[in-house]
C-alpha positions as CSV (number, residue, x, y, z in Angstrom):
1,X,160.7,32.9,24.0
2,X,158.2,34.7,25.9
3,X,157.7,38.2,25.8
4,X,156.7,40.2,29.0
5,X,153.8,42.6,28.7
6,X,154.7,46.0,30.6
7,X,153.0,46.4,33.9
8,X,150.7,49.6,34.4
9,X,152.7,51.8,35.9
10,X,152.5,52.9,40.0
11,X,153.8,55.7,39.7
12,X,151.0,57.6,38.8
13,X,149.6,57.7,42.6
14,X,152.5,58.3,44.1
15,X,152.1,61.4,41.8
16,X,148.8,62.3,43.0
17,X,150.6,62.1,46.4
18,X,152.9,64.6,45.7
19,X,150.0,67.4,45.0
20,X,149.4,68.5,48.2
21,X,153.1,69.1,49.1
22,X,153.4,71.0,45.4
23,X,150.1,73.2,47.1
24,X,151.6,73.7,50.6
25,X,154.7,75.3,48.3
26,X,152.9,77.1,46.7
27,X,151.0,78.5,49.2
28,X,154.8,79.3,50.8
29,X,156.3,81.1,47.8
30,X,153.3,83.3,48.0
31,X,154.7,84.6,51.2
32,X,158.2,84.8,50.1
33,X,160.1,88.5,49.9
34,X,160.1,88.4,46.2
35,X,157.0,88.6,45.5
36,X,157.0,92.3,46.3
37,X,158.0,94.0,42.7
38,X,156.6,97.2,41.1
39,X,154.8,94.9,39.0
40,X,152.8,92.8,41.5
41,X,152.0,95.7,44.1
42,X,147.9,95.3,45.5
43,X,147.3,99.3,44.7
44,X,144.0,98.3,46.7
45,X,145.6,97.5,49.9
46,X,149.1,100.2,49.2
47,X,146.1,103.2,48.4
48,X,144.2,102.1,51.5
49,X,146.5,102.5,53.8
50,X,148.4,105.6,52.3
51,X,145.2,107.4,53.1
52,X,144.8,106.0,56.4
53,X,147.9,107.3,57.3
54,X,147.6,110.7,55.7
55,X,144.5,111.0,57.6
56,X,146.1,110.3,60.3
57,X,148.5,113.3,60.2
58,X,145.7,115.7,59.1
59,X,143.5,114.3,62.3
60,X,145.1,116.9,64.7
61,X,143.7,120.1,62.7
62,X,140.4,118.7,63.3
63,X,140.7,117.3,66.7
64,X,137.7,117.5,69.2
65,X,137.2,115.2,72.2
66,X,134.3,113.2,71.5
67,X,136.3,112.3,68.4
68,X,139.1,111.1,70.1
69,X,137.1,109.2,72.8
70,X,135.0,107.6,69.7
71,X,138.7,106.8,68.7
72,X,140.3,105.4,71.9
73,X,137.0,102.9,71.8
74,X,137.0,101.6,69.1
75,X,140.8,100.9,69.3
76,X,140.1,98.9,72.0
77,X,136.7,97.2,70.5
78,X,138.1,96.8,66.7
79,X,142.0,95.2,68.8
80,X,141.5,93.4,71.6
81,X,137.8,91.9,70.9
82,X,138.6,91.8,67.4
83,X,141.5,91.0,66.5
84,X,143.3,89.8,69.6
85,X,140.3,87.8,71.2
86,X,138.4,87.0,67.8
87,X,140.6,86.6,64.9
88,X,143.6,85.5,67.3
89,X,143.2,83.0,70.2
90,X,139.1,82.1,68.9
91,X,139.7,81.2,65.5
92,X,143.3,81.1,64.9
93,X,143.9,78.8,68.0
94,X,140.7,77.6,69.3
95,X,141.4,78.8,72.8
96,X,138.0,78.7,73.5
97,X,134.8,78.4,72.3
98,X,132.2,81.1,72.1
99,X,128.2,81.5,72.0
100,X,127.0,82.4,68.9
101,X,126.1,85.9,69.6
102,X,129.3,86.7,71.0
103,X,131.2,84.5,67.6
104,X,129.1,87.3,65.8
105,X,129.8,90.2,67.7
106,X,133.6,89.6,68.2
107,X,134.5,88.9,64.1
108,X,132.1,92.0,63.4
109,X,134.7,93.8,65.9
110,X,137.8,92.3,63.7
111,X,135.9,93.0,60.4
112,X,136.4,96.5,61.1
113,X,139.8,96.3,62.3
114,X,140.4,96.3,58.5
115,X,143.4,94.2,59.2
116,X,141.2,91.2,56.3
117,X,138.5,89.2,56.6
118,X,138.4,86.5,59.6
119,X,139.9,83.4,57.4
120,X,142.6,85.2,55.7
121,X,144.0,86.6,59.0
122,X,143.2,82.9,60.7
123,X,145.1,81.2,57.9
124,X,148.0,83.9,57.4
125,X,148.3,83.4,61.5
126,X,148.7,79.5,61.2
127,X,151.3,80.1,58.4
128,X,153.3,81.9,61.2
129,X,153.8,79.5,63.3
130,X,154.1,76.6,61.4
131,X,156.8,78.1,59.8
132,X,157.8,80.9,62.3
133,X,161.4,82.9,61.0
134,X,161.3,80.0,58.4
135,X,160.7,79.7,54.4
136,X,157.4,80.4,54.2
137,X,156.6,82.8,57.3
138,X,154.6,85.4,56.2
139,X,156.1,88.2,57.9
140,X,160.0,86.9,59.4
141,X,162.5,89.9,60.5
142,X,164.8,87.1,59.2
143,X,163.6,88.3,55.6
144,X,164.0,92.0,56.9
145,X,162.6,94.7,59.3
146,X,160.4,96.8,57.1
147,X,159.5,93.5,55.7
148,X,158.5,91.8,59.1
149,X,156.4,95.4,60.1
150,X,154.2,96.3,56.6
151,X,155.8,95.4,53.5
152,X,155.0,91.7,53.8
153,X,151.1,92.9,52.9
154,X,151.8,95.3,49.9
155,X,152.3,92.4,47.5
156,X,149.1,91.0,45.2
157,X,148.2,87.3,45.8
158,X,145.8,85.8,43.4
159,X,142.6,84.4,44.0
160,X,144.0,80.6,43.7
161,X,146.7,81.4,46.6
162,X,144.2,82.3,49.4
163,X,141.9,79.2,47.8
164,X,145.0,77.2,48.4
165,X,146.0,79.0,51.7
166,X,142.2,78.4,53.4
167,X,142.0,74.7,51.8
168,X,145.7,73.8,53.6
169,X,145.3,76.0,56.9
170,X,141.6,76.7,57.7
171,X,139.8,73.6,56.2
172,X,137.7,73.5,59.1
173,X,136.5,77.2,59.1
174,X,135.7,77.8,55.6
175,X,132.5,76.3,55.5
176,X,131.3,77.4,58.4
177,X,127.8,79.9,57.5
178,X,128.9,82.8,59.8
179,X,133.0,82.9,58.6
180,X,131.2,82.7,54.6
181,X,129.1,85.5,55.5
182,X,131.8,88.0,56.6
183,X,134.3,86.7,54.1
184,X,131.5,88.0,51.5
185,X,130.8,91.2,53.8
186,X,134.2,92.0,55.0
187,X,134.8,95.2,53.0
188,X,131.0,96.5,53.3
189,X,131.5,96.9,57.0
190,X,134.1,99.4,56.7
191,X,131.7,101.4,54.5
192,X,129.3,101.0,56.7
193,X,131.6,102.2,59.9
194,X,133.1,105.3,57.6
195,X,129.2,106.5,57.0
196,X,128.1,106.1,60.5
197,X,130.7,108.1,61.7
198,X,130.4,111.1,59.4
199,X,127.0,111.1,60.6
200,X,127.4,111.1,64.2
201,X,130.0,113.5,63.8
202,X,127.7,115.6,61.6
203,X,124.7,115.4,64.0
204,X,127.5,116.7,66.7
205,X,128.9,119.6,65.3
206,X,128.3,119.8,61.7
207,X,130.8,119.4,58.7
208,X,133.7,119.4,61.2
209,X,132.8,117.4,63.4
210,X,131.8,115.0,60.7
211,X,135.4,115.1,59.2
212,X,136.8,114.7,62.9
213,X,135.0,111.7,63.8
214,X,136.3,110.1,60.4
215,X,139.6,111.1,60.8
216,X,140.1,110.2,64.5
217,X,137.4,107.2,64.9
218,X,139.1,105.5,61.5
219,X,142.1,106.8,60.1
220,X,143.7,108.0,63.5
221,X,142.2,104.2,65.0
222,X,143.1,102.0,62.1
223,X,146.7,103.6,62.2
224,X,147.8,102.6,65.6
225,X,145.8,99.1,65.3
226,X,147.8,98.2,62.0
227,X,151.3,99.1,64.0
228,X,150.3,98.0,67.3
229,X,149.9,94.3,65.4
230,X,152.8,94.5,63.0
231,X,155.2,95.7,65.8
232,X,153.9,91.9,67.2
233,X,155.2,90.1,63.8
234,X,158.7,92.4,63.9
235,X,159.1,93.8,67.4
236,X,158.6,91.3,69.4
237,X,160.9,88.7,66.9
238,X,163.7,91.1,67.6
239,X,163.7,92.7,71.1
240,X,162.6,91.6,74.8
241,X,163.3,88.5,76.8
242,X,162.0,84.7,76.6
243,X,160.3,82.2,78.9
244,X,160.4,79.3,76.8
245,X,163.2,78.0,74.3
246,X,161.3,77.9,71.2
247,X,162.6,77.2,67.8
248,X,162.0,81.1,66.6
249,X,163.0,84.1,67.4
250,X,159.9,85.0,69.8
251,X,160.6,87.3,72.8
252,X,158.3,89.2,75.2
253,X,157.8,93.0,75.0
254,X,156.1,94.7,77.6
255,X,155.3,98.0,76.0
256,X,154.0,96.1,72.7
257,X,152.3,93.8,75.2
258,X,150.4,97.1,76.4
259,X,150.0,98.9,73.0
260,X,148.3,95.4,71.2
261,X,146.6,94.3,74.4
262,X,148.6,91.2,75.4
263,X,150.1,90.1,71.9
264,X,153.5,91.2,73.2
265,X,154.1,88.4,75.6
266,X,155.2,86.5,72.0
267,X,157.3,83.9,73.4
268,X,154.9,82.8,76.2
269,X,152.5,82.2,72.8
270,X,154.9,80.6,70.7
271,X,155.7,78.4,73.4
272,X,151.9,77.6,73.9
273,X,149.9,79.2,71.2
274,X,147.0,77.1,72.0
275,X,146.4,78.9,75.7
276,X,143.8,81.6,75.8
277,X,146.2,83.8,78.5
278,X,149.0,85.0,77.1
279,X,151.3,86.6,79.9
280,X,152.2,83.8,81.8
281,X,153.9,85.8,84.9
282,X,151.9,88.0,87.3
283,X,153.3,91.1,86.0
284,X,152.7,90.5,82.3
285,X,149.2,91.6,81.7
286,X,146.9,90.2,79.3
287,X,144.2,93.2,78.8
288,X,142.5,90.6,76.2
289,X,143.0,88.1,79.1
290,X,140.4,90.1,81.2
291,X,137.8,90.1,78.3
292,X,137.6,86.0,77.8
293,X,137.4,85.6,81.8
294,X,134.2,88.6,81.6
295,X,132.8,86.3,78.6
296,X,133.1,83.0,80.7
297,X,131.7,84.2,83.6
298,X,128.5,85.5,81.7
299,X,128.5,82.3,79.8
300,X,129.3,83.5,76.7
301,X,132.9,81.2,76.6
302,X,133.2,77.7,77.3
303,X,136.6,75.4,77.0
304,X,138.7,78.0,77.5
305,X,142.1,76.8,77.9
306,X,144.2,78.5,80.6
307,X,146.8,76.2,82.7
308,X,149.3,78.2,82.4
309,X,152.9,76.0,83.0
310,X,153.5,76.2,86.6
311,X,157.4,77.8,87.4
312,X,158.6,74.4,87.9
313,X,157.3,72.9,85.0
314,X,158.6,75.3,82.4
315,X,161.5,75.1,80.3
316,X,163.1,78.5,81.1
317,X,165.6,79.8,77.9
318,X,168.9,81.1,79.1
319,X,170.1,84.3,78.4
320,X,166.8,85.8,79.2
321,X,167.9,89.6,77.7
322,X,168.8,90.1,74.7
């Protein structure tokens, strides 16, 4: 009788298979509802903006208009360039490409948006929409209002969640020179921003003015810019009408299209995220929109992707009003 030898078992890389779907979840609970407890609050981030916002309501006892110009400025600078053209349809979606002096200047505008560092909000973005009002969307009205509009970013992630997060969703940004230098820098900028505008104010009209151009050119600006994007993640998953049938709850809201520059035509983006426009009608204006056609024309952008669906060719959702 013969006795059979067991066979090595092949098990073991269909194990090794299974890691990166145990990563991708983990990288999803970090996102989930839960997570916010009074034991795993980021005080950082909670204390940050607190004092943004109390600034914010002490900003009209020291109001002067060169402050509030400084302000209205930079709202658009830190927003639209930033954020909306930088952070949003350049890295998140690759809607275009841009020369390197412009890559620097618009994710120096987005670094002091002080809405995170270029491959956190890059990453947290392509989260969205993978999983938009699913497990695992960062920021679903499905998972609550409040929730959907700030709460989502009150809760601490570790250090080995955003490793995971940038390894699964940005693999081909984190290594880039100029994305490592601001991911190392982000925070210094805002320093940097806070000092220069004491001074200016200072060299204007003393003390006061130095408090008035800190209130109004960062507390007063950072304010609107957080809500003006987090009324994108809840608003615009809740009211407004749709283009497109898309799997989510994405609508288009004109007066958060005008307060984040654009961002509110949500379903038109959902339903193509990877066009650089974003209102897709004549009347839905893309203020961001303007910017990348200024930046091609002076040669600044290149493979900027912008055929819009023509009327025929889109696949219109019923119901349009909710």
């Amino acid at each position: 009788m013969t006795t059979t030898l067991p066979q090595p078992s092949k098990t073991v890389p269909a194990a090794r298979s299974t890691e990166p779907m145990l990563d991708h979840e983990r990288v999803l609970s970090g996102f989930h509802r839960d997570n916010l407890r009074r034991d795993n609050i980021d005080w950082v981030v909670a204390i940050f903006l607190a004092a943004m916002h109390v600034g914010c309501l002490a900003a009209p006892f020291f109001f002067s208009w060169s402050a509030l110009g400084v302000c209205l400025f930079l709202h658009w600078l830190t927003c639209s360039i930033g954020v909306c053209l930088g952070y949003h349809r350049y890295l998140a979606h690759r809607s275009l490409k841009l020369a390197k002096p412009s890559e620097f200047f618009v994710l120096l505008c987005g670094s002091l948006s002080g809405e995170g560092s270029p491959l956190t909000w890059a990453a947290t973005h392509r989260v969205h929409h993978q999983r938009s009002d699913m497990h695992g969307d960062p920021h679903s009205p499905n998972d609550g209002d409040w929730w959907s509009h700030i709460l989502w970013v009150i809760p601490r992630r570790k250090t080995e969640h955003s490793q995971l997060l940038f390894r699964r969703y940005v693999p081909e940004l984190q290594q880039r020179p100029m994305l490592q230098f601001f991911e190392k820098t982000y925070g210094w900028w805002l320093v940097v921003a806070g000092v220069c505008l004491l001074a200016i104010g200072a060299v204007l009209n003393g003390w006061t003015g130095a408090l008035s151009m800190l209130l109004w050119g960062m507390c007063v600006r950072m304010t609107f810019a957080y809500h003006s994007t987090w009324l994108v993640n809840s608003a615009t998953h809740m009211w407004g009408y749709r283009n497109y049938a898309t799997r989510d709850r994405s609508r288009n809201l004109w007066w958060v299209a005008l307060l984040a520059y654009g961002e509110g035509w949500h379903n038109n983006h959902h339903a193509h995220p990877t066009l650089a426009p974003a209102g897709h009608r004549w009347w839905e204006v893309d203020i961001t929109w303007w910017s990348i056609k200024l930046l091609r024309f002076l040669g600044q952008a290149s493979d900027v992707q912008d055929q819009v669906p023509q009327k025929g060719h889109r696949e219109m959702a019923e119901g349009a009003m909710d």
